[in-house]
PDB file of N, CA, C and O in Angstrom:
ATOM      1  N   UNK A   1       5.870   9.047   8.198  1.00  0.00           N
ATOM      2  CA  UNK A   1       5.136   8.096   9.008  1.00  0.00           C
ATOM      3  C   UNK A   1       6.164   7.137   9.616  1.00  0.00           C
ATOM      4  O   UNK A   1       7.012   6.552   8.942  1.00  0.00           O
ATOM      5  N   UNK A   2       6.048   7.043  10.695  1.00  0.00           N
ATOM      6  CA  UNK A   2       7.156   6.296  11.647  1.00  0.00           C
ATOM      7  C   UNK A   2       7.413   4.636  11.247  1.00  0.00           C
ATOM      8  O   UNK A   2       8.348   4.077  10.675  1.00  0.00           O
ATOM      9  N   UNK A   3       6.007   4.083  11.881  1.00  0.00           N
ATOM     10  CA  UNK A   3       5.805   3.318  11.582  1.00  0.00           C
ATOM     11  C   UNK A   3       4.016   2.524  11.030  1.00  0.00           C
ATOM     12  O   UNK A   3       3.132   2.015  11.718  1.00  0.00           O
ATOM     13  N   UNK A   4       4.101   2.711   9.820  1.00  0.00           N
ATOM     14  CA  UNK A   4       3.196   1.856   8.721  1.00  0.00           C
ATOM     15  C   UNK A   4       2.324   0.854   8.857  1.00  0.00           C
ATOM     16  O   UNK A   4       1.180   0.557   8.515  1.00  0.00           O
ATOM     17  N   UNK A   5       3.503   0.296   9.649  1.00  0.00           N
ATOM     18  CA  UNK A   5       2.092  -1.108  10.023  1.00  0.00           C
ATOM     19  C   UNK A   5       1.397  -1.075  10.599  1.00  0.00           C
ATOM     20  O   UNK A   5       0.367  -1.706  10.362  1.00  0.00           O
ATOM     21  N   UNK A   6       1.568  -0.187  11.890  1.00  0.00           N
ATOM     22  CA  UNK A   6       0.498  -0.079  13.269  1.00  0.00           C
ATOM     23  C   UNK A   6      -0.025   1.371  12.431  1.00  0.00           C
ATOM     24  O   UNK A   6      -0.905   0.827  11.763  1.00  0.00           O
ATOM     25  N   UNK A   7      -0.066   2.329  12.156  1.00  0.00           N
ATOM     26  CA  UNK A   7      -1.025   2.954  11.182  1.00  0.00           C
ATOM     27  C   UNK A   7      -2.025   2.321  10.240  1.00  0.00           C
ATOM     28  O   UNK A   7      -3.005   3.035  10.025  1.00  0.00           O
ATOM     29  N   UNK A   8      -2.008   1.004   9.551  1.00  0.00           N
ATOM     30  CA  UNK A   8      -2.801   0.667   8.641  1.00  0.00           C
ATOM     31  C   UNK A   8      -3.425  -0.019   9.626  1.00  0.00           C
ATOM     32  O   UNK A   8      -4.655   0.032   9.652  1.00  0.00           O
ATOM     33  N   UNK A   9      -2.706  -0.804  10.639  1.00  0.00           N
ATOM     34  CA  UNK A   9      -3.516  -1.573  11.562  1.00  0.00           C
ATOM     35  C   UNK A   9      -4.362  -1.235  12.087  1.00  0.00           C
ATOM     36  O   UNK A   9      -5.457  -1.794  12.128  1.00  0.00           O
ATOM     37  N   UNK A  10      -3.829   0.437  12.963  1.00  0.00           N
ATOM     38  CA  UNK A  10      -5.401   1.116  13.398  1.00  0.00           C
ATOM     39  C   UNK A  10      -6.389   1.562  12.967  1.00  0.00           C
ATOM     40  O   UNK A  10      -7.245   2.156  13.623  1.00  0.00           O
ATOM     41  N   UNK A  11      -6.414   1.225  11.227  1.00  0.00           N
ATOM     42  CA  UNK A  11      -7.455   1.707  10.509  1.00  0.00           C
ATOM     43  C   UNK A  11      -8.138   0.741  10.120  1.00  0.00           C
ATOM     44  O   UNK A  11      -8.932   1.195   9.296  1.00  0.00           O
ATOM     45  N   UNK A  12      -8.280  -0.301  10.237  1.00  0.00           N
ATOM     46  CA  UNK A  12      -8.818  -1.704   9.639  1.00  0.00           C
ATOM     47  C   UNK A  12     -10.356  -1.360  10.547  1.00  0.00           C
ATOM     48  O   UNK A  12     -11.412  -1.681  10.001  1.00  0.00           O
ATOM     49  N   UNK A  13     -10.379  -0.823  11.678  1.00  0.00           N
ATOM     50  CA  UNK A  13     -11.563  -0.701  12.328  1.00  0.00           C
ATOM     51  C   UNK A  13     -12.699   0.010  12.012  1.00  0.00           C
ATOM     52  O   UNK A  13     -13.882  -0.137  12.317  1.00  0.00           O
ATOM     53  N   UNK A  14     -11.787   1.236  10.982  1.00  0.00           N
ATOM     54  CA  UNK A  14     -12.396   2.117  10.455  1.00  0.00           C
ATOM     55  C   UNK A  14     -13.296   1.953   9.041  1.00  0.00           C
ATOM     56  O   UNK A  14     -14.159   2.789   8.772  1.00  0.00           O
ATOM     57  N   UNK A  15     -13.037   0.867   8.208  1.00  0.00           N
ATOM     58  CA  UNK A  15     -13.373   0.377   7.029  1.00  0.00           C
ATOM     59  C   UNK A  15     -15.154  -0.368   8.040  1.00  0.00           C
ATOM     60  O   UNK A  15     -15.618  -0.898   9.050  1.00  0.00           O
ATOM     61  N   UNK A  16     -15.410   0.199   6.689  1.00  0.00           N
ATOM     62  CA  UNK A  16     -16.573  -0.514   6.201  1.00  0.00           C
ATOM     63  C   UNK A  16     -16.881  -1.891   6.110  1.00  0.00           C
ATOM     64  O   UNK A  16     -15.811  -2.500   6.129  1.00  0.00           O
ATOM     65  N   UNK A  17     -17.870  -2.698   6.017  1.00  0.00           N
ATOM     66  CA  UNK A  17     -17.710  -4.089   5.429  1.00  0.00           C
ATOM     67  C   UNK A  17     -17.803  -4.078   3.707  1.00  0.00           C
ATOM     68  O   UNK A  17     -18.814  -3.912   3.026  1.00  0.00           O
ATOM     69  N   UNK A  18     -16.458  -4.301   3.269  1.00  0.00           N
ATOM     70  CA  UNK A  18     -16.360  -4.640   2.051  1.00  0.00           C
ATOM     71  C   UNK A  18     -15.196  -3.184   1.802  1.00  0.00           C
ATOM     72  O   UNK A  18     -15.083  -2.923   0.605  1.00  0.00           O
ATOM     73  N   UNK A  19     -14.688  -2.619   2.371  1.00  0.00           N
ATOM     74  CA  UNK A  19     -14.534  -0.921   2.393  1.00  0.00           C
ATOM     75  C   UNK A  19     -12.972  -1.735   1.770  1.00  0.00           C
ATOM     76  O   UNK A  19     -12.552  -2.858   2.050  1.00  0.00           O
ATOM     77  N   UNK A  20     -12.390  -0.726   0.889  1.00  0.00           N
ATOM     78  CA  UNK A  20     -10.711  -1.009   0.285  1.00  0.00           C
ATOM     79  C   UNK A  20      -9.695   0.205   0.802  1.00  0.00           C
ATOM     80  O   UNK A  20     -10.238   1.270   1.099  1.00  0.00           O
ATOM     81  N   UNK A  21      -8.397   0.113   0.912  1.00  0.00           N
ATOM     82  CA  UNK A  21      -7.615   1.100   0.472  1.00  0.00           C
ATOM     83  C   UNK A  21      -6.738   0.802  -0.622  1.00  0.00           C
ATOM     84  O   UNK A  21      -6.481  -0.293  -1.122  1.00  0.00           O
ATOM     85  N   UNK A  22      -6.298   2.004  -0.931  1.00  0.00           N
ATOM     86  CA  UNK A  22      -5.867   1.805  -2.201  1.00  0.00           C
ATOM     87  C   UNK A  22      -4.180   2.775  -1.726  1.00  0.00           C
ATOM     88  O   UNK A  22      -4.238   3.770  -1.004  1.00  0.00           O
ATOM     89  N   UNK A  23      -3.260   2.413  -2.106  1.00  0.00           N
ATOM     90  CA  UNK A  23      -2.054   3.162  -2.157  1.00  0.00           C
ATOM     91  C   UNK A  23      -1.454   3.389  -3.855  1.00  0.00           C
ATOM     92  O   UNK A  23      -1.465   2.554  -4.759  1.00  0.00           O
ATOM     93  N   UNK A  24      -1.143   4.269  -3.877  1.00  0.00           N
ATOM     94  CA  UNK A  24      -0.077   4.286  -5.048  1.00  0.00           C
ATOM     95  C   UNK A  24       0.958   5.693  -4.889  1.00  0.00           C
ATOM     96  O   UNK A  24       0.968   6.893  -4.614  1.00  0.00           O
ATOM     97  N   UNK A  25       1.755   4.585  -5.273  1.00  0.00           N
ATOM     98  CA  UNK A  25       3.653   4.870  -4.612  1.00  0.00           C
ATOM     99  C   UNK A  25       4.595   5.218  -6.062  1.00  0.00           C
ATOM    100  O   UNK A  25       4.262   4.720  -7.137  1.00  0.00           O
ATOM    101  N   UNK A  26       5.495   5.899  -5.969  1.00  0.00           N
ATOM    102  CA  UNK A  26       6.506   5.746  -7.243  1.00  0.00           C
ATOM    103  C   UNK A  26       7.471   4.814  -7.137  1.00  0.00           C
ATOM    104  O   UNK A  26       8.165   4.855  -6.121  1.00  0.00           O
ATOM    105  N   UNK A  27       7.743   3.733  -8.184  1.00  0.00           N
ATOM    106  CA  UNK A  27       9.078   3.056  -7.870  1.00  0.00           C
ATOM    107  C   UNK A  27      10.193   3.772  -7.348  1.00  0.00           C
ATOM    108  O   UNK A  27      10.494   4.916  -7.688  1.00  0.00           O
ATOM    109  N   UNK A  28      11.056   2.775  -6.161  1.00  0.00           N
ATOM    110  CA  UNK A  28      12.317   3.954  -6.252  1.00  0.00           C
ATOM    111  C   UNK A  28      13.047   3.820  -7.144  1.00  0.00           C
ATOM    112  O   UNK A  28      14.188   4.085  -6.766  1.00  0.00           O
ATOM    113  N   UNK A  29      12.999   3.455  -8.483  1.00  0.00           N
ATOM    114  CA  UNK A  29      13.962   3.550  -9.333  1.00  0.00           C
ATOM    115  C   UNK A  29      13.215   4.480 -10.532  1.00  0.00           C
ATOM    116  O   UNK A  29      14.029   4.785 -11.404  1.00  0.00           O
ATOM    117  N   UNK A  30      12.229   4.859 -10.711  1.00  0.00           N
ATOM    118  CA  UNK A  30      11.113   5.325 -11.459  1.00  0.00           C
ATOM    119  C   UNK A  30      11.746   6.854 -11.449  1.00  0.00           C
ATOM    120  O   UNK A  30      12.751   7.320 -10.912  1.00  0.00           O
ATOM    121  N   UNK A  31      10.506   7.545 -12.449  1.00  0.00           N
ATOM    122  CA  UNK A  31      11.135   9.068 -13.212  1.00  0.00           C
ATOM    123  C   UNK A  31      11.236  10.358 -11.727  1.00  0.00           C
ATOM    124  O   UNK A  31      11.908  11.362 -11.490  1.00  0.00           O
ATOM    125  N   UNK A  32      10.151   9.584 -11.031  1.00  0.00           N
ATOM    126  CA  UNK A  32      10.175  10.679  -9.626  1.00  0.00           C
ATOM    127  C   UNK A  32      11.162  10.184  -8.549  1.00  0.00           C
ATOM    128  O   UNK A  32      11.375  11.160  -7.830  1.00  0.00           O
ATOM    129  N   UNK A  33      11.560   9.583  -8.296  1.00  0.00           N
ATOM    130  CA  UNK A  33      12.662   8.964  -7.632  1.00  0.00           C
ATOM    131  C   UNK A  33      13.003   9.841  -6.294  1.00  0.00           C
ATOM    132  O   UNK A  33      12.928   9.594  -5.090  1.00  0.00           O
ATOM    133  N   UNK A  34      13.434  11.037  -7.096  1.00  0.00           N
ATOM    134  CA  UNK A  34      13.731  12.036  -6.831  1.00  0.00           C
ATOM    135  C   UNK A  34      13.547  13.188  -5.707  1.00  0.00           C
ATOM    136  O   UNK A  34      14.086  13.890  -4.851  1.00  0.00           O
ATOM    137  N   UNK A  35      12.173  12.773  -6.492  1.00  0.00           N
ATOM    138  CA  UNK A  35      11.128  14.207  -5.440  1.00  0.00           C
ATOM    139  C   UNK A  35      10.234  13.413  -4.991  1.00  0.00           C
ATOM    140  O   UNK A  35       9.973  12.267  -5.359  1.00  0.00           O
ATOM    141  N   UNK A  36       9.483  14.417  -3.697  1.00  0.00           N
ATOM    142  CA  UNK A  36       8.377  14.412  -3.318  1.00  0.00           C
ATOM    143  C   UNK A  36       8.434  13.196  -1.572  1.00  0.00           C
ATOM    144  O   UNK A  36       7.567  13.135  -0.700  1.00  0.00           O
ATOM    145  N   UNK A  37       9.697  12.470  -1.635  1.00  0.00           N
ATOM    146  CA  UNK A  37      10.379  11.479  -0.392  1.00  0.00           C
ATOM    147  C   UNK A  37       9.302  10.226  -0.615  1.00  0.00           C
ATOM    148  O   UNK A  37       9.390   9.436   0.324  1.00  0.00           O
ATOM    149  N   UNK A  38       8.495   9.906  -1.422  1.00  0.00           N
ATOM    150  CA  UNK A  38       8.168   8.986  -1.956  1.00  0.00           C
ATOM    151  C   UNK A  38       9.049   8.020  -2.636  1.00  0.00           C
ATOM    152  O   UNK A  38       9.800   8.420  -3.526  1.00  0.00           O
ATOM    153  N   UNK A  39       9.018   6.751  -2.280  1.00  0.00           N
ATOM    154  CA  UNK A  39      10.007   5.608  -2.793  1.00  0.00           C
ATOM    155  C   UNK A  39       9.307   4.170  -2.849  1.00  0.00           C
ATOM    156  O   UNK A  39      10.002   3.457  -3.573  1.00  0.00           O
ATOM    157  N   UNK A  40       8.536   3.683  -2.510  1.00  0.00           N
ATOM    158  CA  UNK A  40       8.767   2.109  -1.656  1.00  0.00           C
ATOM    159  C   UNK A  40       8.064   1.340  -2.963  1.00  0.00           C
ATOM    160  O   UNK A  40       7.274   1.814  -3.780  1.00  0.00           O
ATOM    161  N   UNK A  41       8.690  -0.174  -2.871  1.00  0.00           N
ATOM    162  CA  UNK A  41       8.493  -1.224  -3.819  1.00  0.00           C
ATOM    163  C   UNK A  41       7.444  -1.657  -3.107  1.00  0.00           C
ATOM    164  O   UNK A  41       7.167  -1.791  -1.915  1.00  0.00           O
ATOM    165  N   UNK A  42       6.803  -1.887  -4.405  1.00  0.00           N
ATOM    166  CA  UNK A  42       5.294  -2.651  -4.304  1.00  0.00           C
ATOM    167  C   UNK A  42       5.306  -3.810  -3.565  1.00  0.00           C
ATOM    168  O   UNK A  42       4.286  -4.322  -3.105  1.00  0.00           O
ATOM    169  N   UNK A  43       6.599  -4.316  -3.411  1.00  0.00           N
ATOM    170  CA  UNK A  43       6.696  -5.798  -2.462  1.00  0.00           C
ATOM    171  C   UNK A  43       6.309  -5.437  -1.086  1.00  0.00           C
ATOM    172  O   UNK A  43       5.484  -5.882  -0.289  1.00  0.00           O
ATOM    173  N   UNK A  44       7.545  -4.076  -1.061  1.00  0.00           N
ATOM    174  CA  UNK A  44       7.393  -3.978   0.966  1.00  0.00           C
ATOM    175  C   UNK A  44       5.861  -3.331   1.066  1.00  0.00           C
ATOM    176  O   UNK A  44       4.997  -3.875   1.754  1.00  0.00           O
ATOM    177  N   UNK A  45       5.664  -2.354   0.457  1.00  0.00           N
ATOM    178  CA  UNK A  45       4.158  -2.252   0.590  1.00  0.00           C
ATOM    179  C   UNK A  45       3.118  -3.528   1.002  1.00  0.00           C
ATOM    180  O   UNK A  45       2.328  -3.505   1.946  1.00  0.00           O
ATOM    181  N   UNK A  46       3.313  -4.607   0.085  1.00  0.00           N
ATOM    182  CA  UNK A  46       2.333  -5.164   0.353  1.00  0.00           C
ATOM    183  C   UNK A  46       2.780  -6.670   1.526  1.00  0.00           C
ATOM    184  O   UNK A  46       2.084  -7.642   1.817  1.00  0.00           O
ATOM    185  N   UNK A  47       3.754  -6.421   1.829  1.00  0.00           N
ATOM    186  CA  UNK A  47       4.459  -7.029   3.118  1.00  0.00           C
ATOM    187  C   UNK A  47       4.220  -6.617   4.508  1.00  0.00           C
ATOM    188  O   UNK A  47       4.252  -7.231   5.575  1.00  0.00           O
ATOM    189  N   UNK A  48       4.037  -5.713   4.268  1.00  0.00           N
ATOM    190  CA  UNK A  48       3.745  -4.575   5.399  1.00  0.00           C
ATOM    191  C   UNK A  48       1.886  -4.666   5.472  1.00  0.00           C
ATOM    192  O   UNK A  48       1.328  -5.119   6.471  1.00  0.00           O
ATOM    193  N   UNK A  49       1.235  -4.241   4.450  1.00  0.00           N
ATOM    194  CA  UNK A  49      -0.078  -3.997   4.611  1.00  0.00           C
ATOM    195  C   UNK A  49      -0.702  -5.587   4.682  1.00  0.00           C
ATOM    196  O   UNK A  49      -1.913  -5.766   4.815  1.00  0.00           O
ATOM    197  N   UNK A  50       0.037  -6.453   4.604  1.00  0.00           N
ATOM    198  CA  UNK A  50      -0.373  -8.376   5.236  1.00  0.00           C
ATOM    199  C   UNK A  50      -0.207  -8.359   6.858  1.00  0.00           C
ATOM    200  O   UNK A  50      -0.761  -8.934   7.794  1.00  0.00           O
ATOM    201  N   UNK A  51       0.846  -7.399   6.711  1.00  0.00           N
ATOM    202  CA  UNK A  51       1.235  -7.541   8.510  1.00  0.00           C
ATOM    203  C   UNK A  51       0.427  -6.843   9.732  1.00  0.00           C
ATOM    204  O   UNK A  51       0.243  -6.834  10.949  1.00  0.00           O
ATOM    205  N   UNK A  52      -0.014  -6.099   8.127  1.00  0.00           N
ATOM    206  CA  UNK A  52      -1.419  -5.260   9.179  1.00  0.00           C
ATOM    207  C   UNK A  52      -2.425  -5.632   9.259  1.00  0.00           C
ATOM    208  O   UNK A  52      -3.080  -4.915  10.016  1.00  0.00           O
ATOM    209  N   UNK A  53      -3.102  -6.625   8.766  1.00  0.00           N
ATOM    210  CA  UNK A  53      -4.409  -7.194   8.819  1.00  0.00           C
ATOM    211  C   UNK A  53      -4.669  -7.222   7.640  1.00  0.00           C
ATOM    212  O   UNK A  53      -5.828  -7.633   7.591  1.00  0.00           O
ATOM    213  N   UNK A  54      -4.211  -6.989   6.348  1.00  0.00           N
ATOM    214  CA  UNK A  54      -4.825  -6.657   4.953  1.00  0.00           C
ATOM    215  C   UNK A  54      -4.644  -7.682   3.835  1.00  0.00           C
ATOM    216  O   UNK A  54      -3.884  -8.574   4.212  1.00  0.00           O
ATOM    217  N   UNK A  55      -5.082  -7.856   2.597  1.00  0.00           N
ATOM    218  CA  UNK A  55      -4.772  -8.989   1.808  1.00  0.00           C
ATOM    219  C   UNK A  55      -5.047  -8.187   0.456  1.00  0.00           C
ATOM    220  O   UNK A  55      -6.146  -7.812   0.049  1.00  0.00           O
ATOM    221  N   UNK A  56      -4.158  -8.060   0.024  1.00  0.00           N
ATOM    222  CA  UNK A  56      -3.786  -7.689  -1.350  1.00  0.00           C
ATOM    223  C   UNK A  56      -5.014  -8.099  -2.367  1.00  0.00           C
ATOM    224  O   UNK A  56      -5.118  -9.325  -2.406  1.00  0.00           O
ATOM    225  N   UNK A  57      -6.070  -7.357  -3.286  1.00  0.00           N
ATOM    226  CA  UNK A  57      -7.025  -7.858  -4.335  1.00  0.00           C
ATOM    227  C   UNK A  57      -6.439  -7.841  -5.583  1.00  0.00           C
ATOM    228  O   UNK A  57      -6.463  -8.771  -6.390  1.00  0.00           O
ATOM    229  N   UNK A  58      -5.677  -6.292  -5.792  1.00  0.00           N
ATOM    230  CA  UNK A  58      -5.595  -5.940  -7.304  1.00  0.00           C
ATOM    231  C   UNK A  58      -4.025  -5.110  -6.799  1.00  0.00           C
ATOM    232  O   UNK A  58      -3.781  -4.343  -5.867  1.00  0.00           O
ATOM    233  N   UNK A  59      -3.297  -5.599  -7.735  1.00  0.00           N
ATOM    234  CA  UNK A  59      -1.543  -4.825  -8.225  1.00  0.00           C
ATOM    235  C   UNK A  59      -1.575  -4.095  -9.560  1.00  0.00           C
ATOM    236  O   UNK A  59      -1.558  -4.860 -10.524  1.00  0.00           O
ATOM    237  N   UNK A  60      -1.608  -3.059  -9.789  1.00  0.00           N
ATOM    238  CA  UNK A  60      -1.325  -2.279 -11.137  1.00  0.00           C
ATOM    239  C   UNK A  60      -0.277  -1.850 -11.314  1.00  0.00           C
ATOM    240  O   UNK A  60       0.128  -1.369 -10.256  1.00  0.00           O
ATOM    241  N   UNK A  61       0.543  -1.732 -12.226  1.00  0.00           N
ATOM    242  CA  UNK A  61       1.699  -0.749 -12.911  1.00  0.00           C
ATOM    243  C   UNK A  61       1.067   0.407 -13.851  1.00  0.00           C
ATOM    244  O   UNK A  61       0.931   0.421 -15.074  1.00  0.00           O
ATOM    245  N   UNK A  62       0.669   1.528 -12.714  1.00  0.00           N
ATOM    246  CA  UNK A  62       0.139   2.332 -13.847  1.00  0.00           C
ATOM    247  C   UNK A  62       0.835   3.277 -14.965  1.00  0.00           C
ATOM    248  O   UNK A  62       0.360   3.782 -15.982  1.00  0.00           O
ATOM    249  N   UNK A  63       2.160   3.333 -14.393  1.00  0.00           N
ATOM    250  CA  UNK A  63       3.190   4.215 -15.328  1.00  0.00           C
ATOM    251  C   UNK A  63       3.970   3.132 -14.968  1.00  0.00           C
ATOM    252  O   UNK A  63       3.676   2.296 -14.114  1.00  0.00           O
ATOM    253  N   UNK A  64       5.259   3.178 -15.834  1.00  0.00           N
ATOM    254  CA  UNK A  64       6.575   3.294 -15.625  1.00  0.00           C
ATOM    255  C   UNK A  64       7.292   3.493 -14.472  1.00  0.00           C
ATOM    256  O   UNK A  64       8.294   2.890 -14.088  1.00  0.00           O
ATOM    257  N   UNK A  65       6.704   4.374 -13.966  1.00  0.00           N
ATOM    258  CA  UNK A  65       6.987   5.114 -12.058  1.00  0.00           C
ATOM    259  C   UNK A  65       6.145   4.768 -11.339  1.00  0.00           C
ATOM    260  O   UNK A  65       6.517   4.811 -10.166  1.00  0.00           O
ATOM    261  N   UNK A  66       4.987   4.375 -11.495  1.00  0.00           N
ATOM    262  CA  UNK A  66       4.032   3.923 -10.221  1.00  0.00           C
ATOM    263  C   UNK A  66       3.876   3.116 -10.083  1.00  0.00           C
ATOM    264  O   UNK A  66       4.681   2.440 -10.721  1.00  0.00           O
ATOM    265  N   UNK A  67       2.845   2.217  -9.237  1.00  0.00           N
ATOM    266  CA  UNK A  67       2.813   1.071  -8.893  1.00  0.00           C
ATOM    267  C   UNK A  67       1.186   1.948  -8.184  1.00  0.00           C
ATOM    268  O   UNK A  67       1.106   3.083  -7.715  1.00  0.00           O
ATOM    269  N   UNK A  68       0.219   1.036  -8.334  1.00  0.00           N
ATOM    270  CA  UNK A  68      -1.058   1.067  -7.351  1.00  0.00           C
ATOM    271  C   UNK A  68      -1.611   0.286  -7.208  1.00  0.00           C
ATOM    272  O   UNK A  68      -2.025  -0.371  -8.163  1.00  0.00           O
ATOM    273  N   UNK A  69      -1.947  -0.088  -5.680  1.00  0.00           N
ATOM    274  CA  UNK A  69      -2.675  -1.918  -5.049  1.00  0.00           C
ATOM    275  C   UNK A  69      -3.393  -1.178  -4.829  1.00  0.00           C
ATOM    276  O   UNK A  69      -3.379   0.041  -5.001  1.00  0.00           O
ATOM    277  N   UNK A  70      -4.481  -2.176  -4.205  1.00  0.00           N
ATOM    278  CA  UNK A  70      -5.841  -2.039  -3.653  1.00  0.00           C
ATOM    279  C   UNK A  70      -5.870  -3.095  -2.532  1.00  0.00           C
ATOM    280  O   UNK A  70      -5.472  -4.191  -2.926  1.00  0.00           O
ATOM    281  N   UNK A  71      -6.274  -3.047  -1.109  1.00  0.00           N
ATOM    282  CA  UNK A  71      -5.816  -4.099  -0.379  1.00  0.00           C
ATOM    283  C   UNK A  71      -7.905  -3.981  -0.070  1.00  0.00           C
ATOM    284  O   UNK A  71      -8.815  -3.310  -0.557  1.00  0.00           O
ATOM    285  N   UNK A  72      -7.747  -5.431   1.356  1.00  0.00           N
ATOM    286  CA  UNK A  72      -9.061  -5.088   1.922  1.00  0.00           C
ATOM    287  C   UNK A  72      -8.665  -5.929   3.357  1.00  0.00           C
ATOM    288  O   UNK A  72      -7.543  -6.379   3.590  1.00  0.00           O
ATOM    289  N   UNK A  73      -9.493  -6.004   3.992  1.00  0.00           N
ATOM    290  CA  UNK A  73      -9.525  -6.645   5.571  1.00  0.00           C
ATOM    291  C   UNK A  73      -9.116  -8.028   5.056  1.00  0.00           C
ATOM    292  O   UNK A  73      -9.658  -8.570   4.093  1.00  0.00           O
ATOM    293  N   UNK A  74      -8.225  -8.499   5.697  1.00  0.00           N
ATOM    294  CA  UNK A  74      -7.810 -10.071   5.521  1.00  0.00           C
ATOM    295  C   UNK A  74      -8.901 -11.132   6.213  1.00  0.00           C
ATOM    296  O   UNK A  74      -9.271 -11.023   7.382  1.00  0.00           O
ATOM    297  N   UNK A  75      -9.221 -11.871   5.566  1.00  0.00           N
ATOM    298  CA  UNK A  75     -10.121 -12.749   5.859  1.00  0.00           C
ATOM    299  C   UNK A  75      -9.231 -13.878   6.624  1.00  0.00           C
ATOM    300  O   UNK A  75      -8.212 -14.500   6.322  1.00  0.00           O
ATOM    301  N   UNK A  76     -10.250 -13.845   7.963  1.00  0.00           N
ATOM    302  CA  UNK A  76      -9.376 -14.953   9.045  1.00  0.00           C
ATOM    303  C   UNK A  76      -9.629 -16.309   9.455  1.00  0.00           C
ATOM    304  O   UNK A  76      -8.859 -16.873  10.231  1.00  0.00           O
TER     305      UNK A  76
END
């Protein structure tokens, strides 16, 4: 994906009222590191998905290697 922000951005239209997305990523320092071209820290993730219209609800560490948010439409 090129660029992230204008992708999440053009989807904000698409949500529901009350509608979430949810991402979950492997740390890049985590056991998958490796494989799969998956990497990004839960920070830039959620730096990026603010820049798109979104506001962070819920941050999990579900392993060791993952990381999974839940964002929703930023309230303006």
């Amino acid at each position: 994906m090129n660029d992230r922000v204008d992708y999440f951005r053009s989807l904000i239209s698409s949500l529901r009222p009350g509608g979430r997305v949810a991402i979950l990523d492997f740390h890049p320092r985590g056991f998958f590191s490796g494989m799969f071209g998956h990497r990004i820290e839960k920070e830039e993730v959620r730096r990026e998905m603010e820049a798109a219209g979104y506001q962070l609800l819920n941050d999990y560490d579900v392993v060791d290697s993952q990381h999974f948010q839940i964002f929703a439409k930023a309230e303006r």
